[in-house]
ROBA-744595 format. One record per residue (C-alpha): x, y, z; residue in three letters. Coordinates in steps of 0.05 Angstrom, whole numbers, plus 5000, padded with zeros to 4 digits. Example, Ala and Ser with C-alpha at 12.3 -4.5 7.8 and 13.67 -1.06 7.14 Angstrom:
<bakols>
524649105156ALA527349795143SER
</bakols>
This chain:
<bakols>
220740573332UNK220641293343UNK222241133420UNK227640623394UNK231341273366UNK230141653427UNK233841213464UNK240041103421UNK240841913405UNK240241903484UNK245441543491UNK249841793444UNK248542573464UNK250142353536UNK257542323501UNK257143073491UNK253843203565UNK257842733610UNK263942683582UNK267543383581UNK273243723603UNK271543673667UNK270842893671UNK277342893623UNK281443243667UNK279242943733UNK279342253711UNK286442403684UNK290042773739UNK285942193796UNK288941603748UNK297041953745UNK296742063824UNK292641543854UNK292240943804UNK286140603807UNK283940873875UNK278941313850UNK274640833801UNK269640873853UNK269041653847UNK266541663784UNK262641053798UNK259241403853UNK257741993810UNK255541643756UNK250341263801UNK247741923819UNK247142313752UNK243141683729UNK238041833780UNK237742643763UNK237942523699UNK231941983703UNK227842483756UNK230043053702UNK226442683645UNK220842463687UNK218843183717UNK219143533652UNK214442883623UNK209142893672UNK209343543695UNK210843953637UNK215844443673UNK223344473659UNK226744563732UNK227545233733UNK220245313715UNK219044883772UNK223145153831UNK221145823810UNK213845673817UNK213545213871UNK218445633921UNK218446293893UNK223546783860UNK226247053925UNK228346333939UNK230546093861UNK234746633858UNK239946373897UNK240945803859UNK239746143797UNK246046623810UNK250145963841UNK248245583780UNK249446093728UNK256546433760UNK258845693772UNK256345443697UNK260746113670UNK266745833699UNK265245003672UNK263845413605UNK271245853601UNK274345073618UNK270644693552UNK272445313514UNK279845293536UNK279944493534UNK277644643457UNK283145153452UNK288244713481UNK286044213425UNK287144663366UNK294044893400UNK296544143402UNK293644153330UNK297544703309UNK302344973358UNK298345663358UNK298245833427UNK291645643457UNK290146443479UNK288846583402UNK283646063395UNK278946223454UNK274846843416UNK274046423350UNK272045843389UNK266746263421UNK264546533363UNK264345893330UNK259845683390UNK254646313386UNK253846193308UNK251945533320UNK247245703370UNK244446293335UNK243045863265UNK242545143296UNK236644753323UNK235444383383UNK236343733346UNK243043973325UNK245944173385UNK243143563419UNK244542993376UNK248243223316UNK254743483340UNK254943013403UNK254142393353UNK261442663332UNK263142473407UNK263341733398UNK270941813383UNK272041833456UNK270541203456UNK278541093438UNK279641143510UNK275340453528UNK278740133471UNK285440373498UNK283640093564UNK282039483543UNK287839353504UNK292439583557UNK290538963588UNK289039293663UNK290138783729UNK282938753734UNK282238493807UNK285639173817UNK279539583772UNK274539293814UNK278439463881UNK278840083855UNK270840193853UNK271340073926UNK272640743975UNK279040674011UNK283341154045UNK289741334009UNK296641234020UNK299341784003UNK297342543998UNK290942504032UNK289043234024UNK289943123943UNK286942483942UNK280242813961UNK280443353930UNK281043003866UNK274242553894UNK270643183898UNK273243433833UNK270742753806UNK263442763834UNK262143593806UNK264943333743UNK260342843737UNK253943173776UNK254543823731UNK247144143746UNK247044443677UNK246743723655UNK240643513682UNK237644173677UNK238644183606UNK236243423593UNK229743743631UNK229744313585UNK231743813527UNK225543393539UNK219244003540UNK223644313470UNK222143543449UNK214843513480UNK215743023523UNK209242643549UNK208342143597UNK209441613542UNK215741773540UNK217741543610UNK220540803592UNK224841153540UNK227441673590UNK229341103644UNK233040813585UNK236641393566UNK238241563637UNK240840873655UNK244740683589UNK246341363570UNK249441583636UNK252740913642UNK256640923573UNK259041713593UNK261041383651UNK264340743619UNK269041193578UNK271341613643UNK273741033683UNK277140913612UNK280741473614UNK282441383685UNK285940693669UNK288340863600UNK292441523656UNK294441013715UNK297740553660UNK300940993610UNK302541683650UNK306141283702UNK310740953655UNK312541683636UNK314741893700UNK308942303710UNK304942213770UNK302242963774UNK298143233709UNK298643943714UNK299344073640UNK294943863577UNK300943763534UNK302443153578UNK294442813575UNK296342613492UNK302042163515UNK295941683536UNK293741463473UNK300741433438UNK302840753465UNK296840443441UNK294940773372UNK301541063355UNK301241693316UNK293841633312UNK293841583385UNK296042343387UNK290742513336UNK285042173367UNK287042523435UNK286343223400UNK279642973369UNK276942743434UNK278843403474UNK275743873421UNK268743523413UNK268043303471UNK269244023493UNK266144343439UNK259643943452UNK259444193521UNK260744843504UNK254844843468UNK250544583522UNK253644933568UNK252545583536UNK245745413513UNK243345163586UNK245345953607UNK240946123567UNK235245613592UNK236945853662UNK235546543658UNK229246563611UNK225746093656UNK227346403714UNK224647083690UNK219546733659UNK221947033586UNK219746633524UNK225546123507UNK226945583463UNK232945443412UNK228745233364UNK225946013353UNK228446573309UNK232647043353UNK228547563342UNK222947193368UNK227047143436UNK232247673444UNK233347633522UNK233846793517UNK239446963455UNK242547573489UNK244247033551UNK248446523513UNK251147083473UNK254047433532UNK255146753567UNK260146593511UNK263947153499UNK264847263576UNK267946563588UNK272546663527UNK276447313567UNK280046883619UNK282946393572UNK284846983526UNK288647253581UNK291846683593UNK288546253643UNK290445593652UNK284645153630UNK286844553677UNK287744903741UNK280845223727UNK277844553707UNK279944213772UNK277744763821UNK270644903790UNK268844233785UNK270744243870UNK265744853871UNK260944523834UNK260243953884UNK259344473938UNK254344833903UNK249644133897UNK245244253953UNK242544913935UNK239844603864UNK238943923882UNK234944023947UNK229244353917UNK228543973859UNK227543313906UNK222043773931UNK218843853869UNK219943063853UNK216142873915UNK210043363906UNK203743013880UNK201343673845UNK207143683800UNK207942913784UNK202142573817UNK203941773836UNK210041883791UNK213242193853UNK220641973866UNK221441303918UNK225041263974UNK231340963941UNK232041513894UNK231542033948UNK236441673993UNK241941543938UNK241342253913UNK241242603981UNK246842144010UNK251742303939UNK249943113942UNK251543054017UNK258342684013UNK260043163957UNK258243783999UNK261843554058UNK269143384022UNK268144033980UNK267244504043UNK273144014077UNK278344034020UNK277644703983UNK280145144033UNK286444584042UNK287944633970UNK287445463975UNK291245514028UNK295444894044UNK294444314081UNK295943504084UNK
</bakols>
């Protein structure tokens, strides 16, 4: 039974974790430009976070090491540190996004300009994670996530061609703005390959003393839980190709225009259930976000950790996510746009894959870490082929979006 309710919080808390701004946005602005084209980005990323989020799960069961703990050991802190600094810089900027996709929320809620919310969000944020638990952060506020799922229903009742939706989960090239078109794939596979994700399911599953009889619940988790995040993204992909169009809007470059999705469908309640959405979903993540800093750091010094202490009993793992937050809240304060900066560090993110993803397929295929629960060749292949195709359109499309290009 106890496994039973492993595997449905998993699921749910894979609300908070995959679905965030970042999948939000990208799924949005790739449905207004390209339609369907892209179902197969997020189809291709969600293939791949099922198998992190599975070899997560498993490492941290059998081995008893987060990641971190892991690549720190096995290669040495010369080496981690490189992806330590990658991983934390790049998490900083996913974390200012989910703070400003919250503040966007509570603007549309209000019509208080969304620079005024981004300190009390914060602060909001670091209070929870200074008097919360583990369980709370992990399962309690993400349970509030299951609103998203207003986007499926929207889908569904927008009655999509669906001989187009599965076309649409095949690659093809575009016909039209090539450079944009993948860009926005790239944008789509960080979004949905965040490392903090499966480093903090990792982290997640030692707070929760994981053992190895927890393995058929953590393939469970990993498969349906990554599947329903994934679900409601291609949602709000269709719910944007049908309803944005219609609008005369084929480029999202603006939040105020992603509520107009919902409206057709739910009416009134369609703009209220589009501000609920954005601000849990985002609030969850900033959460996870902030509190994965954290993870991040203490393991790699090798400081005592663990959200379920007292502060006191861990002042440099508190300090992190304290800093953490407060620093992502200055750029939205100053008036950052939250999209633009949701788009471009979800790009970075796929180009930063390699340098945490690499050595943790290391660590998966060492016997003295997980024995004949190493990784098979199938899970090495998918994984390594995803990271690589993500690399290689984030090194080719970045520098066309910086500085121009077709």
């Amino acid at each position: 039974m106890k496994k039973l309710v492993e595997i449905s919080l998993g699921v749910v808390t894979s609300v908070g974790g995959f679905l965030e701004v970042g999948s939000m946005a990208t799924a949005a602005q790739a449905g207004a430009t390209f339609g369907f084209q892209l179902i197969w980005a997020v189809v291709l990323g969600t293939i791949c976070i099922i198998f992190l989020v599975e070899m997560a799960g498993r490492f941290a069961a059998v081995s008893h090491h987060t990641i971190c703990d892991g690549i720190r050991e096995r290669f040495g802190f010369n080496v981690f540190v490189w992806p330590l600094l990658a991983t934390f810089l790049l998490s900083l900027m996913v974390l200012s996004a989910e703070i400003g996709g919250v503040a966007i929320a509570l603007e549309l809620a209000t019509g208080i300009g969304f620079q005024w919310w981004a300190l009390p969000v914060a602060f909001l944020a670091w209070l929870l994670l200074w008097k919360g638990t583990f369980g709370l952060i992990e399962k309690g506020v993400s349970m509030l996530g299951l609103v998203t799922l207003c986007f499926v229903v929207a889908a569904v009742m927008l009655k999509p061609d669906l001989t187009a939706v599965a076309a649409g989960a095949v690659p093809s090239l575009p016909a039209h703005d090539t450079a944009s078109y993948w860009f926005m794939a790239v944008s789509i596979l960080g979004a949905s390959i965040s490392p903090y994700l499966f480093m903090f399911y990792s982290s997640g599953a030692i707070e929760d003393q994981w053992d190895k009889s927890y393995l058929g619940a953590n393939r469970a988790i990993a498969g349906l839980g990554m599947s329903f995040g994934g679900t409601i993204s291609v949602g709000v992909l269709i719910v944007a190709a049908l309803v944005l169009a219609t609008h005369g809007i084929d480029q999202v470059d603006d939040y105020h225009q992603l509520p107009l999705m919902l409206i057709p469908v739910f009416g009134f309640w369609g703009f209220v259930l589009f501000v609920a959405s954005l601000a849990i979903a985002c609030f969850g993540a900033t959460l996870e976000v902030g509190l994965q800093q954290a993870y991040l750091v203490a393991q790699g010094f090798g400081w005592t950790w663990g959200e379920d202490r007292k502060p006191r009993d861990n002042p440099g793992f508190s300090a992190v996510y304290t800093v953490s937050l407060f620093l992502a809240a200055i750029p939205i304060m100053l008036g950052l746009d939250p999209l633009r900066l949701t788009i471009f560090s979800m790009a970075l993110t796929a180009a930063s894959l390699p340098l945490t993803v690499v050595p943790f397929l290391f660590l998966l295929n060492d016997k003295r870490y997980v024995g004949e629960h190493r990784n098979g060749t199938l899970s090495n292949a998918a994984v390594i082929f995803i990271i690589a195709l993500g690399f290689v359109l984030a090194v080719v499309t970045i520098p066309l979006q910086i500085f121009g290009g077709t």
